[in-house]
Z-matrix of the N, CA and C atoms (Angstrom, degrees):
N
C 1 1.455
C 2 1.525 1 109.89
N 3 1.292 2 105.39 1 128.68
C 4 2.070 3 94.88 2 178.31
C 5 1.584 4 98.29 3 -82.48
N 6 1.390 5 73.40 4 152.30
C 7 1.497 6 104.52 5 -169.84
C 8 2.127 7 115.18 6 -131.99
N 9 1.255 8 107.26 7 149.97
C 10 1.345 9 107.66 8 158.87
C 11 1.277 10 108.29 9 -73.84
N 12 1.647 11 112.58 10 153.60
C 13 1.484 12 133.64 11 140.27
C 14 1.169 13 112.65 12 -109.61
N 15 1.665 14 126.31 13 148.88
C 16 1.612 15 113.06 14 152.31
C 17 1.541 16 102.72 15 -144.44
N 18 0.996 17 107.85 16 149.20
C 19 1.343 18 130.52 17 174.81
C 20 1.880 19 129.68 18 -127.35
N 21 0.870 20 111.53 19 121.51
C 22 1.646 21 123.76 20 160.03
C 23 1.397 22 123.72 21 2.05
N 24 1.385 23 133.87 22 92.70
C 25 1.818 24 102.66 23 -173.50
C 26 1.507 25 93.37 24 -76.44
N 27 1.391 26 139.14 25 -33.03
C 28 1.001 27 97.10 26 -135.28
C 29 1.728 28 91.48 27 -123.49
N 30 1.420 29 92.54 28 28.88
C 31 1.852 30 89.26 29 -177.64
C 32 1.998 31 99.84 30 -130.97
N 33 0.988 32 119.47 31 -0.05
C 34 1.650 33 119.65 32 -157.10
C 35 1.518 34 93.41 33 -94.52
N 36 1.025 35 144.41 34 111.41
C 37 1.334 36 161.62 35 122.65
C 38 1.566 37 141.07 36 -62.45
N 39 1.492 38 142.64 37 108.76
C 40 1.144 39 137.35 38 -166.52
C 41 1.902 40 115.96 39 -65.13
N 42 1.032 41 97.18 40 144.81
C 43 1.677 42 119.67 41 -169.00
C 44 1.658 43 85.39 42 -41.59
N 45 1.306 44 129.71 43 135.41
C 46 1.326 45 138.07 44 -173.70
C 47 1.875 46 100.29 45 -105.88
N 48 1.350 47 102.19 46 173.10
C 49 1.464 48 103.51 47 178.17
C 50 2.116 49 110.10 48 92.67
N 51 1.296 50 107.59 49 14.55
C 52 1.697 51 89.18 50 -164.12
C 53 1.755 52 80.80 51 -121.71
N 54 1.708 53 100.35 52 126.06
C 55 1.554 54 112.00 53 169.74
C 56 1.564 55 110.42 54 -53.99
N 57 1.572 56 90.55 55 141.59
C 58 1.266 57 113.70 56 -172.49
C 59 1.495 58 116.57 57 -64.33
N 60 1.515 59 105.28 58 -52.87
C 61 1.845 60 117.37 59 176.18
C 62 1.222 61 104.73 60 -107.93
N 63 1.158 62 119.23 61 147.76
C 64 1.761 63 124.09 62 129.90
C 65 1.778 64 113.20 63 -132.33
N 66 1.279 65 103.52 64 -155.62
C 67 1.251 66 106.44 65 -102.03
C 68 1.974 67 77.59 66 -92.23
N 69 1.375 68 98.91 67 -18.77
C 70 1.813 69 117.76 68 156.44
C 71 1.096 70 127.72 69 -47.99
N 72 1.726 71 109.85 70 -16.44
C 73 1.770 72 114.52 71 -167.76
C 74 1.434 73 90.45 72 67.66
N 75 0.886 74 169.44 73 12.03
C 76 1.507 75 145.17 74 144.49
C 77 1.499 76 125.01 75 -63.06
N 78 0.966 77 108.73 76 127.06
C 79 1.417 78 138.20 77 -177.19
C 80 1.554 79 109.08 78 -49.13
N 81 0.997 80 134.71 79 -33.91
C 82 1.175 81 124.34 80 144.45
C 83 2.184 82 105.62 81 -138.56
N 84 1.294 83 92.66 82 -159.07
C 85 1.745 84 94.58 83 -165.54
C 86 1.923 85 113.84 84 -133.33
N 87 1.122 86 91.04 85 124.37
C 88 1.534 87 101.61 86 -160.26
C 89 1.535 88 88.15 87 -82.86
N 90 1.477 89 106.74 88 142.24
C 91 1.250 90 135.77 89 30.95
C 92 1.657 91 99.40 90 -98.27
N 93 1.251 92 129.66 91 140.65
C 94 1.303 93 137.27 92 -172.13
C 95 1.827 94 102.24 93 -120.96
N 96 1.537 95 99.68 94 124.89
C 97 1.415 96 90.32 95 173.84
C 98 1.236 97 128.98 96 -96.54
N 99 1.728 98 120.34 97 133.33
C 100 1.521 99 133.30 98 -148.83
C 101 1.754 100 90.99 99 -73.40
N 102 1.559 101 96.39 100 140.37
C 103 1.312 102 111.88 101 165.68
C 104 2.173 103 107.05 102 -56.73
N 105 0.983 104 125.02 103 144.66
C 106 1.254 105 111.31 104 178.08
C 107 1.912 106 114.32 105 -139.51
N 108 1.303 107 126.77 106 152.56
C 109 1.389 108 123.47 107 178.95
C 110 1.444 109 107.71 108 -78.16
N 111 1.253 110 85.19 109 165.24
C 112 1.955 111 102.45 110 160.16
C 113 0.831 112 106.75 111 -131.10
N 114 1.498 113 88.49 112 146.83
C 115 1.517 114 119.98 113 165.88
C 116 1.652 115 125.27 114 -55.33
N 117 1.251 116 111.73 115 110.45
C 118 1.372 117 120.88 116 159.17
C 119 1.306 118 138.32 117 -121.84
N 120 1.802 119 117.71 118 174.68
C 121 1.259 120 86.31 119 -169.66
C 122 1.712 121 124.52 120 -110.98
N 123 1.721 122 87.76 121 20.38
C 124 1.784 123 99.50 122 -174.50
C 125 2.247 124 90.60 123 -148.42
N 126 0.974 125 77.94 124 147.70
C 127 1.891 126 95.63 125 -179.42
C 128 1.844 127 84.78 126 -59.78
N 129 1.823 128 109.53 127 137.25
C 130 1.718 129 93.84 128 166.03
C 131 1.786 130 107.92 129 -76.47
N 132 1.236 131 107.94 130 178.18
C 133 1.847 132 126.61 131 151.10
C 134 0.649 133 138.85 132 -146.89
N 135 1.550 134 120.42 133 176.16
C 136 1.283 135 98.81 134 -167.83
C 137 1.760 136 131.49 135 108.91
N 138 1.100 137 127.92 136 128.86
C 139 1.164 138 133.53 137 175.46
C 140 1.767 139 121.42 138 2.13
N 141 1.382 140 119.91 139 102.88
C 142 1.756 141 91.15 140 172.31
C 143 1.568 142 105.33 141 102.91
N 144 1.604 143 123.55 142 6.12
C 145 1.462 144 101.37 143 -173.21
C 146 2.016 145 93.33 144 -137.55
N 147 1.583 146 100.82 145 149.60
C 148 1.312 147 92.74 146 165.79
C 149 1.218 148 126.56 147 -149.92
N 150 1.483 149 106.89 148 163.50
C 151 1.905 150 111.77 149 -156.35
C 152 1.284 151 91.67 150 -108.20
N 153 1.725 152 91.06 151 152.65
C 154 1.190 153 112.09 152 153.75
C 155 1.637 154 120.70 153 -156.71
N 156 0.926 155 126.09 154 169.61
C 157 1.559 156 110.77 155 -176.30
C 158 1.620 157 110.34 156 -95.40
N 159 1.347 158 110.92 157 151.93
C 160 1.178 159 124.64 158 -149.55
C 161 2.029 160 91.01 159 -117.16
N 162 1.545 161 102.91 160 115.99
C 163 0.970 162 107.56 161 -161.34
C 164 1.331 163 108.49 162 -107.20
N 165 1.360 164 110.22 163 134.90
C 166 1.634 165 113.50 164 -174.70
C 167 1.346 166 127.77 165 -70.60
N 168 1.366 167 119.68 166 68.08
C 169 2.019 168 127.50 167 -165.77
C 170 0.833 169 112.88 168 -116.25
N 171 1.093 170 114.06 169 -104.56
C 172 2.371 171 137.48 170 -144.75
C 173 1.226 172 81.22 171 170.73
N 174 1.255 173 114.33 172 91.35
C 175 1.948 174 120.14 173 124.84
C 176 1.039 175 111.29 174 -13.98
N 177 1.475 176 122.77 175 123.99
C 178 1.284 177 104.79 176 -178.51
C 179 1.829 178 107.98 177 -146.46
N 180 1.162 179 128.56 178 85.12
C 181 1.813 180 123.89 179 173.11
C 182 1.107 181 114.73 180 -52.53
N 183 1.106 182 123.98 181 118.56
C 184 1.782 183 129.87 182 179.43
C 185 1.742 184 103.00 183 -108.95
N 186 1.430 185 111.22 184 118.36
C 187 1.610 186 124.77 185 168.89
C 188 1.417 187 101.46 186 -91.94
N 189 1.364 188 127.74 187 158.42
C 190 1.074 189 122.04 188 141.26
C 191 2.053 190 101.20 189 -153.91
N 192 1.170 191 90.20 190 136.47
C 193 1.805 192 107.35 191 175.64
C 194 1.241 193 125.41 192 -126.93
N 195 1.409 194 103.73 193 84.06
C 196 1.684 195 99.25 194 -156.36
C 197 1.882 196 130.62 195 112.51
N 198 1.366 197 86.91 196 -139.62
C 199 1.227 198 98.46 197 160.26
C 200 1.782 199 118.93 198 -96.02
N 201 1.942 200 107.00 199 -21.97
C 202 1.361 201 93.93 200 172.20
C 203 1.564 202 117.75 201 -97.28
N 204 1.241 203 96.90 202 150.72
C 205 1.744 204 128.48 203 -179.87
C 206 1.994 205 100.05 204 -106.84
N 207 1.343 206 111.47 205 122.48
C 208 1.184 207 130.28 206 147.22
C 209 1.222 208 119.59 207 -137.06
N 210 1.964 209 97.68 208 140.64
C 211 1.427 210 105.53 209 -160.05
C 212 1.866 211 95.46 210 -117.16
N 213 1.471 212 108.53 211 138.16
C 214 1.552 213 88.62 212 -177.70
C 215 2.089 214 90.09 213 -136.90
N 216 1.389 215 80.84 214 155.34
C 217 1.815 216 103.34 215 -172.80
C 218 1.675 217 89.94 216 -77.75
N 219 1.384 218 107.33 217 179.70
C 220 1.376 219 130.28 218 -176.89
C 221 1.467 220 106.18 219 -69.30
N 222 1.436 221 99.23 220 -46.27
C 223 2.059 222 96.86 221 -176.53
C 224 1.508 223 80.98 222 -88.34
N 225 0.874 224 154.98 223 41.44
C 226 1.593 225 131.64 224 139.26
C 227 1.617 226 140.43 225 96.18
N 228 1.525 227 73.05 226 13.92
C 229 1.798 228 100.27 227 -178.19
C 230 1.257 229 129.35 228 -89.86
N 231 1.395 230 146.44 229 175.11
C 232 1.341 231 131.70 230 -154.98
C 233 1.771 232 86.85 231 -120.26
N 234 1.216 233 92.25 232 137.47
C 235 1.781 234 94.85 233 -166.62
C 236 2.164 235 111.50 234 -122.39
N 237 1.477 236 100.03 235 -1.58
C 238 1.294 237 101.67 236 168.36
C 239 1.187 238 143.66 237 -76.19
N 240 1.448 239 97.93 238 -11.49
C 241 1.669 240 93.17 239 174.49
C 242 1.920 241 105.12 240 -77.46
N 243 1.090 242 92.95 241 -24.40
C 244 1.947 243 105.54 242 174.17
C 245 1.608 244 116.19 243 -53.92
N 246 1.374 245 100.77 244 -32.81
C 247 1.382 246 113.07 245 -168.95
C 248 1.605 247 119.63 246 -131.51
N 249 0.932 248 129.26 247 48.64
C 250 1.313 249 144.81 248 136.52
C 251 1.240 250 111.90 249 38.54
N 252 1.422 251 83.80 250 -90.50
C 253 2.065 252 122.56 251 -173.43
C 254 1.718 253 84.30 252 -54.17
N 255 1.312 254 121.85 253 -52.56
C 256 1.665 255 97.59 254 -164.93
C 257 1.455 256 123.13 255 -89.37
N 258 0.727 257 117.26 256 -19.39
C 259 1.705 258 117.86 257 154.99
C 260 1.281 259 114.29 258 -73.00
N 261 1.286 260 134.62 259 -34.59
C 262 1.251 261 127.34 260 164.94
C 263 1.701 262 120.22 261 -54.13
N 264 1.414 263 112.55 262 -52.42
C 265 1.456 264 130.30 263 162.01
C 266 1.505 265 109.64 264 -38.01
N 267 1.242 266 134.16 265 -68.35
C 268 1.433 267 152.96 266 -153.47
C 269 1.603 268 89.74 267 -80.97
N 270 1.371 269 139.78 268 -36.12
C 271 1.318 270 135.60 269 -145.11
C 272 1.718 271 88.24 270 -87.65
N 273 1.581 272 101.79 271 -28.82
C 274 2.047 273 98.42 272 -176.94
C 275 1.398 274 115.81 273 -105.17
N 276 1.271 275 103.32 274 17.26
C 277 1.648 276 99.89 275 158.40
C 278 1.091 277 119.52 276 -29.75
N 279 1.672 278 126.39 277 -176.65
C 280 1.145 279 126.14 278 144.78
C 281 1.822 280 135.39 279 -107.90
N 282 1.646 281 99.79 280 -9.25
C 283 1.335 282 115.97 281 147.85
C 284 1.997 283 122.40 282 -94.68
N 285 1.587 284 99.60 283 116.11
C 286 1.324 285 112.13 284 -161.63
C 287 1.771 286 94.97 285 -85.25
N 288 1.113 287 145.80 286 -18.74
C 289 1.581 288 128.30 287 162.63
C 290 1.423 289 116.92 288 -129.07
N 291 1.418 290 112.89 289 132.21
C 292 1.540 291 122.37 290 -157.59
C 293 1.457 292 99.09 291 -179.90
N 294 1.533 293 110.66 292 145.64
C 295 1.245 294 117.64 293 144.16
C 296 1.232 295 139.89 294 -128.23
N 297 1.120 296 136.08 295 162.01
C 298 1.845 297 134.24 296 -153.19
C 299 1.155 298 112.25 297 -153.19
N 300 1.898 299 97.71 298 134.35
C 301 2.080 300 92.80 299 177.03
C 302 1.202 301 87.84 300 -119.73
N 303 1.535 302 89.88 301 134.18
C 304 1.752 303 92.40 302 148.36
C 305 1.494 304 110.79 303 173.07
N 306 1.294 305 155.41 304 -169.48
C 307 1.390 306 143.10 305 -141.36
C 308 1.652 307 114.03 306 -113.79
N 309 1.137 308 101.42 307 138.63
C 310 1.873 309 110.02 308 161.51
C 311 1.292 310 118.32 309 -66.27
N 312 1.189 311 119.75 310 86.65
C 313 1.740 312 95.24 311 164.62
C 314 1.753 313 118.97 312 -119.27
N 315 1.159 314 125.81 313 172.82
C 316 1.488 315 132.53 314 173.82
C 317 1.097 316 109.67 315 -114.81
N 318 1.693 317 115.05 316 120.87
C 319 1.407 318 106.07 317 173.71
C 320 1.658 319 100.18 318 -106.78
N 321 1.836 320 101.07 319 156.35
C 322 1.298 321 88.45 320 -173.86
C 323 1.699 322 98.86 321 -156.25
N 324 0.807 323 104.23 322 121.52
C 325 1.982 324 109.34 323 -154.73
C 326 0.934 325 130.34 324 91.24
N 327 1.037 326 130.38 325 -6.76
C 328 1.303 327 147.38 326 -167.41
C 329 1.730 328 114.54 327 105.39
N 330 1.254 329 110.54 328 -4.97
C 331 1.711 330 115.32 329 173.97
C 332 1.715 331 110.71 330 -109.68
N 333 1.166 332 106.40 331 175.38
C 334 1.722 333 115.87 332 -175.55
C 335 1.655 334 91.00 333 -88.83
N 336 1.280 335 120.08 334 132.36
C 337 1.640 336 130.04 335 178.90
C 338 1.841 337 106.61 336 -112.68
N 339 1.361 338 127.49 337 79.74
C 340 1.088 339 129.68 338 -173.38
C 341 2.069 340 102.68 339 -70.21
N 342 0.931 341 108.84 340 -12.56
C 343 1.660 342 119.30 341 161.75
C 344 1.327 343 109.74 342 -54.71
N 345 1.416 344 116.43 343 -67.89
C 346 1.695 345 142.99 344 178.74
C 347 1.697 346 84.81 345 -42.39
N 348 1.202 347 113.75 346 -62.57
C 349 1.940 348 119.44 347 -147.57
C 350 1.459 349 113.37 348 -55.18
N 351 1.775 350 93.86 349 -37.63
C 352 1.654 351 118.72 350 169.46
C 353 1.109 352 126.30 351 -42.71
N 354 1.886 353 112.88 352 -44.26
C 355 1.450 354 136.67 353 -154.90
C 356 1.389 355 108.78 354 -64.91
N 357 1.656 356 94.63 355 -42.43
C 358 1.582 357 131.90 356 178.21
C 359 1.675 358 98.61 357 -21.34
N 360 1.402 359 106.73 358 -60.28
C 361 1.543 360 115.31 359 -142.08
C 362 2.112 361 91.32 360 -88.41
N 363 1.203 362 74.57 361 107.69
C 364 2.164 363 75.80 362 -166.15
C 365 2.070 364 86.99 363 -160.69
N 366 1.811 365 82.32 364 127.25
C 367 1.433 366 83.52 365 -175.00
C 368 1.544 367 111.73 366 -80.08
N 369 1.512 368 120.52 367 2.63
C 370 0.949 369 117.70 368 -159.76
C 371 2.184 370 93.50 369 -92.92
N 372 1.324 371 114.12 370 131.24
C 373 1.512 372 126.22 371 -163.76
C 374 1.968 373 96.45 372 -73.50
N 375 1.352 374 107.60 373 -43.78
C 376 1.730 375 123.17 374 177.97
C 377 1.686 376 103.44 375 -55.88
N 378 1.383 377 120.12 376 -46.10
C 379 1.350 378 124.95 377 -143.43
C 380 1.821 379 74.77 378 -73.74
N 381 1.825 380 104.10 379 -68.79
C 382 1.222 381 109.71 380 -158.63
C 383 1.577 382 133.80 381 -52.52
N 384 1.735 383 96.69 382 -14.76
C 385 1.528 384 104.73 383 175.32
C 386 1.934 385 104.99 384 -85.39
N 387 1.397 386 109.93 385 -29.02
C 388 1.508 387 112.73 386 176.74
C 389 1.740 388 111.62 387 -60.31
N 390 1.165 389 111.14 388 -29.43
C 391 1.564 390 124.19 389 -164.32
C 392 1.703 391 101.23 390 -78.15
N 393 1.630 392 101.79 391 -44.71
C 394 1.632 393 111.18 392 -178.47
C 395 1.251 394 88.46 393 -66.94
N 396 1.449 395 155.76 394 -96.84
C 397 0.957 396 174.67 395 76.95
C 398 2.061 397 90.85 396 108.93
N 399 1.133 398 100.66 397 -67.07
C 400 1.509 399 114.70 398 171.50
C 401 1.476 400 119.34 399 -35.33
N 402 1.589 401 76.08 400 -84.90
C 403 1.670 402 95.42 401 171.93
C 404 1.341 403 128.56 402 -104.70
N 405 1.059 404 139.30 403 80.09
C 406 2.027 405 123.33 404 -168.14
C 407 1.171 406 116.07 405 -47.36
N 408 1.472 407 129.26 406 128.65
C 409 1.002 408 118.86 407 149.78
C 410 1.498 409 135.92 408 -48.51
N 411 1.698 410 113.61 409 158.15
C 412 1.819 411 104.18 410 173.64
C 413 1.510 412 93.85 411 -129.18
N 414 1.497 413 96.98 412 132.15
C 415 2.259 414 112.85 413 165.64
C 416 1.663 415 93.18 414 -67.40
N 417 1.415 416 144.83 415 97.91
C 418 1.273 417 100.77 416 118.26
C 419 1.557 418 157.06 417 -117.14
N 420 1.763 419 107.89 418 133.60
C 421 1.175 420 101.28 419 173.26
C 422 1.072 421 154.47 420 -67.83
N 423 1.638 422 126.67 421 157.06
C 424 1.545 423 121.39 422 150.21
C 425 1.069 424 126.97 423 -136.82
N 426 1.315 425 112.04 424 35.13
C 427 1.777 426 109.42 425 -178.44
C 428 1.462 427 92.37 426 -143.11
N 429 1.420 428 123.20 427 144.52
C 430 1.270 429 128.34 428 173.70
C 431 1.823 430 101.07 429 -126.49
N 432 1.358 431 104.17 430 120.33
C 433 1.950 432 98.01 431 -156.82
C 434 1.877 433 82.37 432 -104.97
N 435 1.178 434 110.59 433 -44.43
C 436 1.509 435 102.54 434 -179.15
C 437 1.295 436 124.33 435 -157.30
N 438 1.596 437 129.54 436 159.11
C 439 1.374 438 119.59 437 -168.28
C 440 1.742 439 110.24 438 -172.92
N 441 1.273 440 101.66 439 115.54
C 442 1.732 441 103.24 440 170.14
C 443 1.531 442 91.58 441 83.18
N 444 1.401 443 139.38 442 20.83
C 445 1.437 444 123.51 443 152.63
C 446 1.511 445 107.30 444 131.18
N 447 2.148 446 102.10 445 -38.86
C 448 0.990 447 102.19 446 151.32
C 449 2.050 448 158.04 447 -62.66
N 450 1.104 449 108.79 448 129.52
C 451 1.535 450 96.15 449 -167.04
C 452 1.784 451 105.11 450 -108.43
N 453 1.058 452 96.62 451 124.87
C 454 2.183 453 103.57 452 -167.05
C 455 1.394 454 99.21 453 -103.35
N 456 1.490 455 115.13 454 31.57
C 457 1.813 456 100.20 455 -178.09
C 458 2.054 457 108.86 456 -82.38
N 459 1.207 458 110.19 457 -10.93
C 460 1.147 459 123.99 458 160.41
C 461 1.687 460 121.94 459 -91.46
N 462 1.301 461 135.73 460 7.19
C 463 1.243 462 135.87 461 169.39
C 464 1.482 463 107.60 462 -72.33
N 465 1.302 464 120.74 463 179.32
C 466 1.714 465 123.26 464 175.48
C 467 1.883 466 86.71 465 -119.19
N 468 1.534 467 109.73 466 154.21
C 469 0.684 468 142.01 467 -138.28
C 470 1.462 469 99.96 468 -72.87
N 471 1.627 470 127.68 469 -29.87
C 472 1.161 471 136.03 470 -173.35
C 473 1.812 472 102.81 471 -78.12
N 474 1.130 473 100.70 472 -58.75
C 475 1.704 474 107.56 473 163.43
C 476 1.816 475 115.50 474 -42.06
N 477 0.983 476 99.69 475 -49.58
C 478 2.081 477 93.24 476 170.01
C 479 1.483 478 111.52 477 -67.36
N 480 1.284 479 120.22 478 -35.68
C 481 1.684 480 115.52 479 -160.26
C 482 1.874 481 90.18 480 -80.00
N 483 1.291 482 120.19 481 -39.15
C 484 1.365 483 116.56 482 -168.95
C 485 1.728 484 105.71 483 -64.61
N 486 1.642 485 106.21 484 -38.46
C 487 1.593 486 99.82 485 171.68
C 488 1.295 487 111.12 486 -83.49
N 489 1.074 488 114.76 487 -3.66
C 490 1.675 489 95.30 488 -175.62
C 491 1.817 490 89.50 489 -99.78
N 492 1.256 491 142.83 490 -29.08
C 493 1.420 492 128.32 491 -179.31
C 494 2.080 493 104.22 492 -50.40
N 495 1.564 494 98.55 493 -47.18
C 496 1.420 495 125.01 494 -164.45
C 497 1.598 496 88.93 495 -53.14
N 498 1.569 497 121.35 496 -59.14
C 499 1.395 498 132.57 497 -163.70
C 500 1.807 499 81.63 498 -55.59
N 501 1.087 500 131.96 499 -109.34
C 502 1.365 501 155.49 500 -168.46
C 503 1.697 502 103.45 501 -4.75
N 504 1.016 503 109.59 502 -73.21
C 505 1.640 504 122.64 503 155.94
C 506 1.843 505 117.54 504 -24.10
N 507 1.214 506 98.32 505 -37.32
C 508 1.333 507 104.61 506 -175.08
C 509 1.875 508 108.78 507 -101.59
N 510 1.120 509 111.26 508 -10.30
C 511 1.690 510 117.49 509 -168.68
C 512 1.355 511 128.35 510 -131.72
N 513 1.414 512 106.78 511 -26.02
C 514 1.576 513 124.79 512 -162.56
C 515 1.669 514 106.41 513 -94.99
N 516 1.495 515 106.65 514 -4.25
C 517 1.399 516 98.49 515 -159.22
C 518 1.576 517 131.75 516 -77.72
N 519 1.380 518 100.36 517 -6.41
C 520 1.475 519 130.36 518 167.98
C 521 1.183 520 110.40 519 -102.97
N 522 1.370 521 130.54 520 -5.92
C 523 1.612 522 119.00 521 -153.36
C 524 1.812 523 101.00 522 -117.97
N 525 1.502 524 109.66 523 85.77
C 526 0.968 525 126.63 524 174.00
C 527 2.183 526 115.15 525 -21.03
N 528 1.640 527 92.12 526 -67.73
C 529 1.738 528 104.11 527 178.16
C 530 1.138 529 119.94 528 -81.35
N 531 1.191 530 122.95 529 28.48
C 532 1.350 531 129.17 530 165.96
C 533 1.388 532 117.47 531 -135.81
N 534 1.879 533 121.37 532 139.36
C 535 1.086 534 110.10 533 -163.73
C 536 1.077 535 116.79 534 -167.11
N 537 1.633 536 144.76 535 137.83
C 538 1.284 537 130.85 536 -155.05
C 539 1.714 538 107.88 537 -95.79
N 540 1.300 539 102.29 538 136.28
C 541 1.701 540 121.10 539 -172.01
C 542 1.325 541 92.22 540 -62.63
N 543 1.280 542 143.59 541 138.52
C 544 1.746 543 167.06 542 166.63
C 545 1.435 544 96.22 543 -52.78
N 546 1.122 545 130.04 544 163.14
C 547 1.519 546 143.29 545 -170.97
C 548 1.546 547 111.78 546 165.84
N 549 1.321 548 98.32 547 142.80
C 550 1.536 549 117.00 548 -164.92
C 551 1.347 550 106.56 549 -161.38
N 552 1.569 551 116.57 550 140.80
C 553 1.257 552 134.09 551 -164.90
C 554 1.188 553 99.20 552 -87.76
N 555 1.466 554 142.35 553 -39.39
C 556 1.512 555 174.02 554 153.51
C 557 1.306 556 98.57 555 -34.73
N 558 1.667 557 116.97 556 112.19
C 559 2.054 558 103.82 557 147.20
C 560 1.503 559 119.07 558 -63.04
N 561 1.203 560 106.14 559 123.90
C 562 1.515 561 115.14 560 156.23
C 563 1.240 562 126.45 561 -45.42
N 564 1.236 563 108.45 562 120.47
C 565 2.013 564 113.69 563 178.63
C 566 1.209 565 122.80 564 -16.30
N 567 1.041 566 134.43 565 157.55
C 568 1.808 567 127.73 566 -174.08
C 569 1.465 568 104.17 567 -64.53
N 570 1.362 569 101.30 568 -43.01
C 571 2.008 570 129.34 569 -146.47
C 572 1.391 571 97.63 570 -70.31
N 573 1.798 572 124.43 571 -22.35
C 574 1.510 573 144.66 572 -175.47
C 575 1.518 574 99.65 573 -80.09
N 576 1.560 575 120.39 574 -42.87
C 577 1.104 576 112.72 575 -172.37
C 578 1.468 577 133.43 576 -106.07
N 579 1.916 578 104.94 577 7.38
C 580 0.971 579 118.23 578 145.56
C 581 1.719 580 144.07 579 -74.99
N 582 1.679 581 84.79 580 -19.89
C 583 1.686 582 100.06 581 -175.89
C 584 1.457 583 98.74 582 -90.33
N 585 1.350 584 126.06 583 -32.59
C 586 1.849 585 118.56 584 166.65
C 587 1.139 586 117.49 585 -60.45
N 588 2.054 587 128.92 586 -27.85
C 589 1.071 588 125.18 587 -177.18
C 590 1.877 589 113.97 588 -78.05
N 591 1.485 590 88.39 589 -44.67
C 592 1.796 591 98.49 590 -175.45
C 593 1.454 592 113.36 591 -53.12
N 594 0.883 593 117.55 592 -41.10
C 595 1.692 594 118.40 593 179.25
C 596 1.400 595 102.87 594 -143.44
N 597 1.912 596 104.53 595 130.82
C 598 1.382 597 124.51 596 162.88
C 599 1.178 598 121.53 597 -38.03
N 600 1.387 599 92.94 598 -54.67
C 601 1.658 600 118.90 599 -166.48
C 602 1.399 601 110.95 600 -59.78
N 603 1.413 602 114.91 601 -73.43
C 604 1.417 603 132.18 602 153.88
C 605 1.564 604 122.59 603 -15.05
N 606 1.360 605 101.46 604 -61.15
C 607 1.555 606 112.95 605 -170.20
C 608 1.582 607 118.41 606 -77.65
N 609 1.826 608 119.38 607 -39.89
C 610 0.999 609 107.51 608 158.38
C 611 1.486 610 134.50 609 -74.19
N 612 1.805 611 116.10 610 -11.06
C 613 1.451 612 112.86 611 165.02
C 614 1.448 613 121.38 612 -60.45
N 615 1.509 614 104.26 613 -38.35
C 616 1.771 615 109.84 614 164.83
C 617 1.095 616 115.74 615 -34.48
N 618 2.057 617 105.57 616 -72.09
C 619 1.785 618 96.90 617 174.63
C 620 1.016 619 122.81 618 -62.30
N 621 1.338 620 128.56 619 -36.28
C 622 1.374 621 116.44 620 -165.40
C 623 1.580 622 110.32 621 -50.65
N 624 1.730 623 109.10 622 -57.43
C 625 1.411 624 113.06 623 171.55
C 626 1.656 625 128.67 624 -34.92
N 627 1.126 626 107.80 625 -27.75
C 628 1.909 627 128.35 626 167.58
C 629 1.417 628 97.11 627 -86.30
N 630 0.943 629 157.83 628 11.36
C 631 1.285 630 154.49 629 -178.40
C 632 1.722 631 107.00 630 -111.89
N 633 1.778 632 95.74 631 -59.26
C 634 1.600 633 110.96 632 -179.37
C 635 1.333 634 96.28 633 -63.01
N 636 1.526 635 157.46 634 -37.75
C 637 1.286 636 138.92 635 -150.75
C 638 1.380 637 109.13 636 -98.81
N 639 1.331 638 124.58 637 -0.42
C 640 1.122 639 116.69 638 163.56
C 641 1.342 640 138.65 639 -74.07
N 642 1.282 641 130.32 640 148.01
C 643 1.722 642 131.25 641 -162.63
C 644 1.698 643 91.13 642 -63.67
């Protein structure tokens, strides 16, 4: 079911304590633990907080140092051989070290197919390149944790979204399956977040359509 998230601009900070290099040149060192929401029992407002919709995928942290790309799930697993299309995508950027959170999904009709996303996870290497091949996967992000040497797991939350728009702007602009998650300082109308709740189907074609119109 889509859902809101919101978070803090000016208080949300990443879990501190995770070495900067190893021995990969990566900018920081996987397994990295995902920033995560709480549960409440009313959307906050108000001054200082921001939404975005909370998309039904695979969490997904993307490293890359170089020429290598590792992609890791929320519990901490390595998620690229699953995803092809997105390490392949991320590997031709034009910034070669960086890392990025944000979700796997498959769209497929014009809606997000979390069935399709499932298919993904197949030990067979043939099946999983036929499936990309089918359907492509799409990254999208909203957290930019580090990039070019710099590491932002200590920035507040308004400071990451401004580098990570800057990052996107600068990388994404050819890159069809990759794409920056929508965000707004503003709650969305009630009537917006009843028509994402009432139908799956319905509600993720909305986003998805905010997803496709972006540069």
């Amino acid at each position: 079911m889509a859902q809101l998230t919101s978070e803090r601009l000016f208080e949300s900070k990443r879990p501190a304590g995770i070495v900067q290099r190893t021995t990969s040149k990566m900018l920081l060192k996987p397994p990295l633990p995902p920033m995560e929401a709480r549960s409440v029992e009313e959307i906050p407002t108000g001054h200082g907080w921001q939404y975005e919709p909370k998309w039904d995928g695979f969490r997904c942290i993307a490293f890359r140092a170089g020429k290598q790309v590792y992609l890791q799930s929320k519990a901490g697993q390595p998620l690229a051989r699953y995803f092809p299309d997105i390490a392949g995508a991320l590997a031709m950027l034009r910034e070669k070290h960086f890392v990025l959170d944000g979700e796997l999904v498959v769209p497929v009709s014009g809606a997000l197919s979390f069935d399709e996303l499932q298919l993904r996870l197949h030990p067979a290497a043939s099946r999983v390149q036929k499936l990309a091949e089918a359907n492509p996967a799409m990254y999208i992000v909203f957290d930019l944790l580090a990039e070019n040497g710099q590491v932002y797991l200590q920035r507040i939350l308004q400071e990451r979204r401004r580098l990570l728009e800057g990052f996107v702007r600068l990388n994404f602009r050819s890159a069809k399956s990759l794409r920056l998650s929508p965000s707004r300082c503003v709650l969305p109308m009630h009537k917006s977040l009843q028509v994402a709740s009432r139908s799956r189907r319905r509600g993720y074609r909305r986003l998805y359509r905010t997803i496709s119109s972006l540069p």
